[in-house]
C-alpha positions as CSV (number, residue, x, y, z in Angstrom):
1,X,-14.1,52.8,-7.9
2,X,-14.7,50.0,-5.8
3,X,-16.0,52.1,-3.3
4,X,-18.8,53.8,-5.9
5,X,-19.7,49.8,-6.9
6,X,-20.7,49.5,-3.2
7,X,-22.7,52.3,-3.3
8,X,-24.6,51.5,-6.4
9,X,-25.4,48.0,-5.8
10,X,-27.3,46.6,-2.6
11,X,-26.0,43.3,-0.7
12,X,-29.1,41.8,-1.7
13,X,-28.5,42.7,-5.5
14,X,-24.9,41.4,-5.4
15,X,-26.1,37.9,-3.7
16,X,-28.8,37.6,-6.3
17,X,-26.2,38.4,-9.3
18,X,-23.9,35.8,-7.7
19,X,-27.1,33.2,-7.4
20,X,-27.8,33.8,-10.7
21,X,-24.4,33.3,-12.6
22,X,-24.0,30.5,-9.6
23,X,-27.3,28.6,-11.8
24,X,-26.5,29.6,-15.3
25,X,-23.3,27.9,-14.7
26,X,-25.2,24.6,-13.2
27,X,-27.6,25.2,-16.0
28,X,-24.7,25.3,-18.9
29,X,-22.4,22.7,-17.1
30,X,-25.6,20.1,-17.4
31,X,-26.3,20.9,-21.1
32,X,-22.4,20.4,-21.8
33,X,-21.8,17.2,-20.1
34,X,-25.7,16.1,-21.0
35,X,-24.1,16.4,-24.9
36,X,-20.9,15.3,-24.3
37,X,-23.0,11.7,-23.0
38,X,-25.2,12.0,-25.8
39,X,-22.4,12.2,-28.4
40,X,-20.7,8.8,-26.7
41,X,-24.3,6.6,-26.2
42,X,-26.8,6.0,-24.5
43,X,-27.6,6.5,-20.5
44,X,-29.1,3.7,-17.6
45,X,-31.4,4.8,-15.4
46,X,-31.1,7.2,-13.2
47,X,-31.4,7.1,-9.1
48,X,-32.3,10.7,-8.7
49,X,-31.2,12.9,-5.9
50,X,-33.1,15.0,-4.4
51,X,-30.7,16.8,-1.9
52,X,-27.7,19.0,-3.0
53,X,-24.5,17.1,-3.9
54,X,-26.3,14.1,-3.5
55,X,-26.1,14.4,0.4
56,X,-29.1,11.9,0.7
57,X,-27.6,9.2,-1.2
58,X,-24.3,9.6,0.7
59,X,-26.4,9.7,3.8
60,X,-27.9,6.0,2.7
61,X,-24.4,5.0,1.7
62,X,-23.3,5.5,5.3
63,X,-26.3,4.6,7.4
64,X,-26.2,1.4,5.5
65,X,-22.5,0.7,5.8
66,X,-22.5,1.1,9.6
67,X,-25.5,-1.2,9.8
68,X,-24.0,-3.7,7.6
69,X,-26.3,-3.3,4.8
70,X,-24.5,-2.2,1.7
71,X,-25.8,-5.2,-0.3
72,X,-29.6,-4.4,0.6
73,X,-28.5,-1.1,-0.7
74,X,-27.6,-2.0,-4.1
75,X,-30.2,-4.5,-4.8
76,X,-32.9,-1.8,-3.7
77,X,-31.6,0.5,-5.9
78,X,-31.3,-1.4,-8.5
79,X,-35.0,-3.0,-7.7
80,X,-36.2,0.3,-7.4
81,X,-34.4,2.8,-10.3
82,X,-33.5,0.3,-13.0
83,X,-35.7,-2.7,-12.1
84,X,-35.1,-4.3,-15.8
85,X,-31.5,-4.4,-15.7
86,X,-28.6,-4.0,-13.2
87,X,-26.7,-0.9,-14.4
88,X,-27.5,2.5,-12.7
89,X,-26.4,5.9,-12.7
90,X,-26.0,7.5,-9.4
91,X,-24.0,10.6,-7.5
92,X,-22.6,11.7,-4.2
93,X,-21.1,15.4,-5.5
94,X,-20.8,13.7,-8.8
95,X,-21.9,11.3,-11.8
96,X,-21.2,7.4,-10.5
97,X,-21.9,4.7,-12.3
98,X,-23.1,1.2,-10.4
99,X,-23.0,-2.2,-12.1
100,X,-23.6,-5.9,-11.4
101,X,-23.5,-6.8,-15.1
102,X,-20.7,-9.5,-16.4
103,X,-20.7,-7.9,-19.7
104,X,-19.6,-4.6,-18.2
105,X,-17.1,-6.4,-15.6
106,X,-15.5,-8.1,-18.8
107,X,-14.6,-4.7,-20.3
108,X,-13.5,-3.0,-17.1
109,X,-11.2,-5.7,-16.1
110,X,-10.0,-6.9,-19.4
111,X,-11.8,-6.3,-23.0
112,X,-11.1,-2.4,-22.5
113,X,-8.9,-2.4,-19.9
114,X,-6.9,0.6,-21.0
115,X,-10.0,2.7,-20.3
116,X,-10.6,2.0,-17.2
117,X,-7.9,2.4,-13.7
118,X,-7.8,3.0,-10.5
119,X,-7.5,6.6,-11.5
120,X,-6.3,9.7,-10.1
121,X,-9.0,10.2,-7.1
122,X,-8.7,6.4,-5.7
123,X,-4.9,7.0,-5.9
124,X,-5.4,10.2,-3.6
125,X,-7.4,8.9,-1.3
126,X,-5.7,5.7,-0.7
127,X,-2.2,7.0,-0.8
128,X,-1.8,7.5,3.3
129,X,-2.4,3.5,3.4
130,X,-1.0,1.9,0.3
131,X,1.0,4.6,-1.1
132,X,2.5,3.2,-4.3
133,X,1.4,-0.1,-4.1
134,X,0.1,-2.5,-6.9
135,X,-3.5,-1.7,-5.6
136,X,-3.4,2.0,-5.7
137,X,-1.9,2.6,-9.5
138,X,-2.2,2.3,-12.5
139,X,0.4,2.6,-15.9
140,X,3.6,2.1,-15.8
141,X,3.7,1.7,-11.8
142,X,1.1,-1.2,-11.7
143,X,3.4,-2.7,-14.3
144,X,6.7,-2.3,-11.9
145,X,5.0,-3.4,-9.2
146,X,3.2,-7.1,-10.5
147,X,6.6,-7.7,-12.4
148,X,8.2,-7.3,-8.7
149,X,5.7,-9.3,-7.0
150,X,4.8,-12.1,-9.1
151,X,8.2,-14.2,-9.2
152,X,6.9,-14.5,-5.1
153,X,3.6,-16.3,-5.8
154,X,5.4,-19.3,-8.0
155,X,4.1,-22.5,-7.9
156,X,7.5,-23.7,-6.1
157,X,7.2,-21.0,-2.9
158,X,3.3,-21.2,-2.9
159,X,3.2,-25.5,-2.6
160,X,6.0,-25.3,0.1
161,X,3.3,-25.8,3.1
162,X,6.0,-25.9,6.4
163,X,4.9,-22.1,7.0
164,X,1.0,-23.0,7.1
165,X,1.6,-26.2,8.9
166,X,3.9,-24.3,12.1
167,X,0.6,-22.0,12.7
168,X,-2.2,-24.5,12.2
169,X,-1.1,-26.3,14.5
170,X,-1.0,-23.5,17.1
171,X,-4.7,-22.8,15.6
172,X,-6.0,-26.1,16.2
173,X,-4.3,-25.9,19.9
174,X,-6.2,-22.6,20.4
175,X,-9.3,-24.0,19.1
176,X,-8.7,-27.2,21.6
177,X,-8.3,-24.9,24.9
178,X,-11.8,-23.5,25.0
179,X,-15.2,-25.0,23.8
180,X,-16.6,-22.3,22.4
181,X,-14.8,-20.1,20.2
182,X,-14.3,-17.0,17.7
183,X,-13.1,-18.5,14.7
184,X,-12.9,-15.1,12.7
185,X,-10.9,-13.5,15.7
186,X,-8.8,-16.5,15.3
187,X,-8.2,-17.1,11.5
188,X,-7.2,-13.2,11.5
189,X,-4.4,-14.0,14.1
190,X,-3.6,-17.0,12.3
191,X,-3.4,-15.9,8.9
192,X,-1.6,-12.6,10.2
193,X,1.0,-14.6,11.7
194,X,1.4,-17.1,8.5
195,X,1.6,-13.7,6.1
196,X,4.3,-11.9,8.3
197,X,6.4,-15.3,8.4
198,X,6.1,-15.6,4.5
199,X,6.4,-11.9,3.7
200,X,8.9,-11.1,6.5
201,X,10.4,-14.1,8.1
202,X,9.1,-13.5,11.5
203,X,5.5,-13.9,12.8
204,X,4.1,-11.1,15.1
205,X,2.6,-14.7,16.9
206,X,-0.5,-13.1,17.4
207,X,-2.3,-16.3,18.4
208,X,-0.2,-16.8,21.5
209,X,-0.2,-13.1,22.3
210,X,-3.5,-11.5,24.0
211,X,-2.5,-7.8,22.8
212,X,-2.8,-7.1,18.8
213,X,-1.8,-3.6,18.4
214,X,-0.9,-3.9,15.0
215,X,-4.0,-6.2,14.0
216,X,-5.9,-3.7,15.4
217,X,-4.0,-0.8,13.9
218,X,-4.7,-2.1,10.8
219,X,-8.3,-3.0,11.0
220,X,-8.9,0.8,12.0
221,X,-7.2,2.0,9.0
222,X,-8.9,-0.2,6.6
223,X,-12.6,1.0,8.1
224,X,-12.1,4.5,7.9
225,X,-10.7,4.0,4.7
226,X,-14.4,1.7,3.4
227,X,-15.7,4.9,5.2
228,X,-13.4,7.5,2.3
229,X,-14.0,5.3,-0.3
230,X,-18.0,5.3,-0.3
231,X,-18.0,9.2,0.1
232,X,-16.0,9.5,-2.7
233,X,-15.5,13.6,-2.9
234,X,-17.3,14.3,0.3
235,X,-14.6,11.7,2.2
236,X,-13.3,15.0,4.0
237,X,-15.8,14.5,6.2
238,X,-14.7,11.4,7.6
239,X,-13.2,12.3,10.7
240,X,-9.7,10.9,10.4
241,X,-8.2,11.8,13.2
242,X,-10.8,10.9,15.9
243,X,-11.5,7.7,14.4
244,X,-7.4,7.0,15.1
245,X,-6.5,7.0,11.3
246,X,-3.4,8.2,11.5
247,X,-2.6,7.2,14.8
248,X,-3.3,3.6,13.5
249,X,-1.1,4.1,10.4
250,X,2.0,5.2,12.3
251,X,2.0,1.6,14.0
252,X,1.9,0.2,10.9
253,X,4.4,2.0,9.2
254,X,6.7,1.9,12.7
255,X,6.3,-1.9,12.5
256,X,7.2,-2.2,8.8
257,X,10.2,0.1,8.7
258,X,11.8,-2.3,11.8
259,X,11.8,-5.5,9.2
260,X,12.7,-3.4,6.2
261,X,16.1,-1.4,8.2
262,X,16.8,-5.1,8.6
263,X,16.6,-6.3,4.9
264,X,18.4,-3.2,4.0
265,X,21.3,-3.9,6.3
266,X,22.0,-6.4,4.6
267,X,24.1,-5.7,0.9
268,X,22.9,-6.2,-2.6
269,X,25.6,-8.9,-3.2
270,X,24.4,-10.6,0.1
271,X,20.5,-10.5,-1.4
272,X,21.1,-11.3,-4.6
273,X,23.2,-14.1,-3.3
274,X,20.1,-15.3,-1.4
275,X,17.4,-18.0,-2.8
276,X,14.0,-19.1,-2.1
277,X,15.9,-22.5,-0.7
278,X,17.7,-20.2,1.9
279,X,16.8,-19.9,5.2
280,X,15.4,-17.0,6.1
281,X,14.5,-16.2,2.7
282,X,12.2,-13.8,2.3
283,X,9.5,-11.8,0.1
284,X,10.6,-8.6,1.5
285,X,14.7,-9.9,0.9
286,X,13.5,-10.9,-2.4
287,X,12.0,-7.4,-3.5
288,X,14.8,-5.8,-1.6
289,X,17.2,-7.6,-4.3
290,X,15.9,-5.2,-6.7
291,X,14.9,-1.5,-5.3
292,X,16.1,0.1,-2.0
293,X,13.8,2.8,-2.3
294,X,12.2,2.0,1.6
295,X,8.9,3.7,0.3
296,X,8.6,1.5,-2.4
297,X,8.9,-1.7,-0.1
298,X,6.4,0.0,2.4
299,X,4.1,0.4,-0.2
300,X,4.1,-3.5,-1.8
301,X,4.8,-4.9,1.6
302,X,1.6,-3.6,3.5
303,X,-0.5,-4.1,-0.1
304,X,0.3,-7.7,0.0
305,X,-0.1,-7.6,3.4
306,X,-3.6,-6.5,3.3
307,X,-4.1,-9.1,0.5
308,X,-2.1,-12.3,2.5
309,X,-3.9,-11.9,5.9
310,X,-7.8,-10.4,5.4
311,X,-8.8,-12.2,2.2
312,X,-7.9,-15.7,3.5
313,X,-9.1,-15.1,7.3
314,X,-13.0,-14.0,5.9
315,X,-13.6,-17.0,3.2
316,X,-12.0,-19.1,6.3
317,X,-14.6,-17.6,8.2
318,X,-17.5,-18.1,6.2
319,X,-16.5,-21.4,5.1
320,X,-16.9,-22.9,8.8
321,X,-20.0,-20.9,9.6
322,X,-21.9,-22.5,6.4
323,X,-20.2,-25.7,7.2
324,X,-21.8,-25.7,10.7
325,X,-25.1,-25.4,9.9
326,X,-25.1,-28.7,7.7
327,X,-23.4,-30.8,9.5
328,X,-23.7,-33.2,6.7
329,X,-21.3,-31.4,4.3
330,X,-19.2,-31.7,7.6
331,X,-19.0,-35.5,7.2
332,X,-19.1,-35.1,3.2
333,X,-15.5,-33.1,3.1
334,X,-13.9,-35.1,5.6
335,X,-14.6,-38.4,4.4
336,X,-12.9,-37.2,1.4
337,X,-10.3,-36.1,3.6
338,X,-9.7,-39.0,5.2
339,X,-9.6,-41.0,1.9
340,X,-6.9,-39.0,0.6
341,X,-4.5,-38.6,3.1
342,X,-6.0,-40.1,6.5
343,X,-6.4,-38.1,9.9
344,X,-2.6,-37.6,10.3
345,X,-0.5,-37.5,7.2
346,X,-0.1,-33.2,6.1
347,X,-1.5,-33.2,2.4
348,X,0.4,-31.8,0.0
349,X,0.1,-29.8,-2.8
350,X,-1.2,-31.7,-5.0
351,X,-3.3,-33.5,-2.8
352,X,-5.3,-30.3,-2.0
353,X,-5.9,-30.0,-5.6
354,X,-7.0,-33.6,-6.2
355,X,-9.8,-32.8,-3.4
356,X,-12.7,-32.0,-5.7
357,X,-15.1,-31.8,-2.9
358,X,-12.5,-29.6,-0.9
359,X,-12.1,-27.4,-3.7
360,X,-16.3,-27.2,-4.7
361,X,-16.4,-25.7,-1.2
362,X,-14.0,-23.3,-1.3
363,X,-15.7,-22.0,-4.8
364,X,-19.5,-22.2,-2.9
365,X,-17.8,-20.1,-0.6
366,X,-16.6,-17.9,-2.7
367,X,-19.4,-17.8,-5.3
368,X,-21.4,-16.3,-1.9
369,X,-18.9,-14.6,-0.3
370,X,-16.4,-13.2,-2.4
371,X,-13.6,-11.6,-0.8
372,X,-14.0,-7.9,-2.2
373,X,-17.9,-7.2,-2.7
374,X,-17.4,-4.0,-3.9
375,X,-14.9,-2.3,-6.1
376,X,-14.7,0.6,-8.4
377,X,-12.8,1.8,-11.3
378,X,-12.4,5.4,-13.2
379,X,-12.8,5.9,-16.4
380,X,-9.2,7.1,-18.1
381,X,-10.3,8.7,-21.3
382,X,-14.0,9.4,-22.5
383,X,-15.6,5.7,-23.5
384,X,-18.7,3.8,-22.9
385,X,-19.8,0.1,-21.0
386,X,-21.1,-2.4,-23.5
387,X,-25.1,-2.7,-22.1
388,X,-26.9,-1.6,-19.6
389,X,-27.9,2.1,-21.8
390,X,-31.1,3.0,-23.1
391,X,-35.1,2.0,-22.6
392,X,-34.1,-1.5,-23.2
393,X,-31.0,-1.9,-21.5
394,X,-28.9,-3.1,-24.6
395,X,-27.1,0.2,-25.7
396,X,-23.6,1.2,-24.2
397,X,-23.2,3.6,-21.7
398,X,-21.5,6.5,-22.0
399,X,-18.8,7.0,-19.2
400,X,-16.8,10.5,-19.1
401,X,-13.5,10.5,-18.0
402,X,-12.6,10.9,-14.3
403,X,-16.1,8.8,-13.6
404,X,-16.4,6.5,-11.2
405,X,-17.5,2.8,-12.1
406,X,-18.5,1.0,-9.1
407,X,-18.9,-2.8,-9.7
408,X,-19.8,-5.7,-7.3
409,X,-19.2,-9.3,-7.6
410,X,-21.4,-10.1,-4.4
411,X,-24.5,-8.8,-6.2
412,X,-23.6,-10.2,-9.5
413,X,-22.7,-13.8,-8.0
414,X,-26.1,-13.5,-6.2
415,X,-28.0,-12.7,-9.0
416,X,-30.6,-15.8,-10.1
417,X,-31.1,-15.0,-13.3
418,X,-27.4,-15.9,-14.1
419,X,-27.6,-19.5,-13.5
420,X,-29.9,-22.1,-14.8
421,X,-33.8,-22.0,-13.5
422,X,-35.3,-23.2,-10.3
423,X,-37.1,-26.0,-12.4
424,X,-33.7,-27.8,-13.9
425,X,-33.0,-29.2,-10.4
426,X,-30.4,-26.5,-10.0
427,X,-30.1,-25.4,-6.6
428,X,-31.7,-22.0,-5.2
429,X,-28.6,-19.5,-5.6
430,X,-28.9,-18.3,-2.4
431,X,-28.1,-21.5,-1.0
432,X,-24.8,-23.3,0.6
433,X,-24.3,-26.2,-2.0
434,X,-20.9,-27.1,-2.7
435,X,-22.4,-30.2,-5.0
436,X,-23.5,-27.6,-7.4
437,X,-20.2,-27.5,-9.1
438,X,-20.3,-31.1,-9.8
439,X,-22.3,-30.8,-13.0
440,X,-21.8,-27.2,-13.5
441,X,-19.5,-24.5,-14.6
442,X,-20.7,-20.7,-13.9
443,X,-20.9,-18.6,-17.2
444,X,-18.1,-16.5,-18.3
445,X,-17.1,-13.2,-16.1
446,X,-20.7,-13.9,-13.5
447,X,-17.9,-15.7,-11.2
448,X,-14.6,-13.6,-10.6
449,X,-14.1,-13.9,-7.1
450,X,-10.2,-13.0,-7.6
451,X,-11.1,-9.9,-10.3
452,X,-9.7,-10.9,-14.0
453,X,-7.8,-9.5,-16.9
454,X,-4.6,-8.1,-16.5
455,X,-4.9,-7.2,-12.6
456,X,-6.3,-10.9,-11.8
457,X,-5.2,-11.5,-7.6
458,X,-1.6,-12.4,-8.2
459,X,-2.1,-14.2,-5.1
460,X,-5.0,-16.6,-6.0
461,X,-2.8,-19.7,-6.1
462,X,-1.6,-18.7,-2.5
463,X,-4.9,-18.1,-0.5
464,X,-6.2,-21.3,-2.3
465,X,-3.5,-23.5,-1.1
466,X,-3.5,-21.6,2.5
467,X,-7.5,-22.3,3.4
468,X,-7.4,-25.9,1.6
469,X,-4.2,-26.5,4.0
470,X,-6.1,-25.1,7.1
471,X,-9.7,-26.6,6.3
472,X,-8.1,-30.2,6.0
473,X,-5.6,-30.1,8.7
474,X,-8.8,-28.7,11.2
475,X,-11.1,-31.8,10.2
476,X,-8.2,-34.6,10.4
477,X,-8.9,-33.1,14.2
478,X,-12.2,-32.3,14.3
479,X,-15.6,-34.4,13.5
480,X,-18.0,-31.6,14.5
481,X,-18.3,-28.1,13.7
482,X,-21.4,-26.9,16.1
483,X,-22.6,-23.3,15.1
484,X,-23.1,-21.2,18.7
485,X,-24.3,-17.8,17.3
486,X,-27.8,-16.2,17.2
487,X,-28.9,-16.0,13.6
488,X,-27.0,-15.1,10.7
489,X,-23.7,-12.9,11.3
490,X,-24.9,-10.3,8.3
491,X,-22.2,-9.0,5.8
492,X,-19.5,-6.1,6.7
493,X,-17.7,-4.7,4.0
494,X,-15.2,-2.3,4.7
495,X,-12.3,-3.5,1.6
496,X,-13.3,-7.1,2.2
497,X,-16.3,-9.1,2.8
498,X,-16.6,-10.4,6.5
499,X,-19.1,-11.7,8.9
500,X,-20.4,-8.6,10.9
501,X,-20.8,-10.7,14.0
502,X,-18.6,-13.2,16.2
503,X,-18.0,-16.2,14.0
504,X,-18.7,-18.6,17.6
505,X,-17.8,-22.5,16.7
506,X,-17.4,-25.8,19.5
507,X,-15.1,-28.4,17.7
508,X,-15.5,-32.1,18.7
């Protein structure tokens, strides 16, 4: 039989059947999901492809990334397809949604929070780094894994400052030996060896060591994985293995099984028997008190990892390089400084909180740099986002499950029509002015630096206290901060936001 098909029909007649049913099924797929979006609201404007699978806007998403451009992507898209409002539809292989609207943040983060999750594809791709981890899931294992975490970020183990103190001061001695230096090559080795201390009990003492395999292991794995996440279904072509992916993650994983054979050695009666006030105490003996599954303690221990070390390094980072091009907020901060506790005395908690100027510059910071410009959700179950749909830009938008909701806080926090106007005396919004926050508080959900809702940074308290600590301990030393660079650093995103250039301070 199969022979006599042959016979009847050409090749050419069998590839043109194939074509066809191949576009009656594109044809009848649009029509179905184009009424499926109908029946849920309205739709935002649309950045049209114009190669298959969206290959051209993954080809922008790319080119931009490695040039360090990803925000000039999104405000050009949005200037360009939806020029009256800041909600887009989009696709590489698929339907995206892009947002820099606070009324839309509010519902994915909190108002309809059940809706929206890290879903089943960012779980996927993710799950060679973070596995299980409390940023990779969503349900009943987010839930495990904040209830785990959380008793670790308590005021009484966050204010106890003897861990930041032991590696600033081997900071400021590094920062003393040269004149010139790389102050983001620096905060990642310190704030890598403050987060190993506090998570592990040991510090890989990566400022007094000139080889960082593991820093560098994990700053591999974390671009090609910025690299997966912007592809979204076309992230098989990301080249995992040349780029040292996996190579990368088995030095991670070989250096976090060594501390966790160690917490494991030890009984349950001898970790439950352990306190914070212990020495030797530890996050990982502390979560090791309550599972022994060694996958689950990979899993939260190199997600709060990821959390403890890049976050605080970047906003460290930026902080100085805005600080030393005024050299006036310079002498602002640490007159407050000295005021408080004088050039010698360590602060304490609450004398980093009493520091309103110190605290206005961390949130300037923040406000202009937040530490993850980009993030994205999936929609759980069929639902909508509150504006952005329509010809005016006021109707919901219909979201499909399984479609990806990409949302950015550094567009958002940039954007000058969410603060008050030019003429009320209010500083330009693209400016470094800590003094804004004297008189001002930002509207609701247009500053969320640490997220929001439910899955609010469990560490917030902790990197707060951490870069307070380290800003006033380096100016009780320091009266100058002299920038040393060529222009403006520019912004690379791979998970967080850091400068894309050598961060090069002299300290006097």
């Amino acid at each position: 039989m199969f022979d006599h098909l042959q016979t009847s029909f050409s090749t050419s007649e069998v590839i043109g059947a194939v074509l066809v049913l191949f576009i009656a099924y594109q044809i009848f797929r649009k029509l179905y999901v184009d009424a499926r979006l109908r029946k849920l609201g309205g739709r935002a404007p649309i950045r049209r492809s114009y190669w298959p699978y969206g290959l051209d806007l993954a080809y922008e998403l790319i080119t931009h990334s490695l040039a360090d451009k990803n925000y000039d992507l999104w405000v050009n898209m949005f200037a360009k397809w939806s020029p009256t409002q800041w909600t887009l539809e989009a696709g590489v292989g698929e339907r995206v949604v892009l947002t820099a609207e606070p009324e839309n943040v509010k519902a994915i983060l909190a108002t309809q929070f059940k809706d929206f999750g890290k879903g089943e594809a960012f779980h996927r791709d993710w799950y060679q780094f973070l596995g299980n981890g409390i940023f990779a899931v969503d349900g009943h294992l987010w839930h495990n894994s904040r209830q785990l975490i959380r008793p670790q970020f308590v005021k009484d183990r966050v204010s106890d400052l003897n861990i930041f103190e032991e590696h600033v001061q081997i900071l400021l001695q590094r920062m003393s030996a040269s004149p010139e230096v790389d102050m983001m090559d620096l905060f990642f080795r310190y704030t890598l060896d403050a987060a190993t201390h506090f998570l592990l009990g040991k510090s890989v003492d990566s400022l007094r060591q000139t080889q960082t395999v593991f820093a560098d292991a994990f700053a591999t794995v974390q671009h090609v994985q910025g690299l997966i996440a912007r592809l979204g279904p076309l992230n098989w072509a990301v080249p995992r293995k040349r780029m040292g992916f996996y190579d990368s993650l088995k030095i991670i994983n070989d250096f976090v099984d060594a501390y966790i054979d160690k917490a494991l050695a030890l009984s349950p009666q001898e970790l439950e028997e352990k306190t914070n006030h212990d020495e030797g105490y530890t996050f990982l003996h502390a979560i090791a008190a309550y599972t022994r599954d060694r996958q689950m303690l990979r899993d939260q221990l190199v997600s709060i990892l990821l959390a403890g070390r890049d976050t605080t390094a970047c906003t460290l980072a930026w902080a100085l390089y805005e600080l030393s091009l005024q050299p006036a907020l310079v002498e602002k901060l640490r007159q407050e400084i000295i005021a408080k506790v004088g050039l010698d005395r360590t602060p304490t908690y609450q004398d980093l909180k009493d520091m309103k100027y110190l605290q206005h510059t961390l949130n300037e910071t923040l406000r202009l740099y937040p530490v993850v410009p980009y993030n994205v959700r999936f929609a759980l179950k069929d639902t909508t986002l509150p504006v952005g749909g329509g010809p005016d830009g006021q109707q919901p938008v219909a979201v499909l499950k399984g479609t990806p909701i990409g949302y950015s806080t550094l567009v958002m926090q940039r954007r000058a029509d969410l603060y008050p106007p030019p003429e009320s005396g209010f500083p330009a919004v693209d400016k470094f002015v800590p003094e804004r926050w004297d008189h001002w508080t930002p509207k609701t959900w247009t500053y969320v630096p640490f997220n929001g809702g439910p899955r609010i940074c469990i560490g917030q308290n902790f990197a707060l206290t951490e870069m307070g600590y380290t800003l006033v301990r380096l100016l009780q030393k320091f009266e100058r901060v002299d920038n040393k660079m060529d222009g403006s650093p520019g912004l690379h995103a791979d998970v967080v936001l850091q400068p894309g250039k050598k961060v090069n301070l002299a300290f006097s």
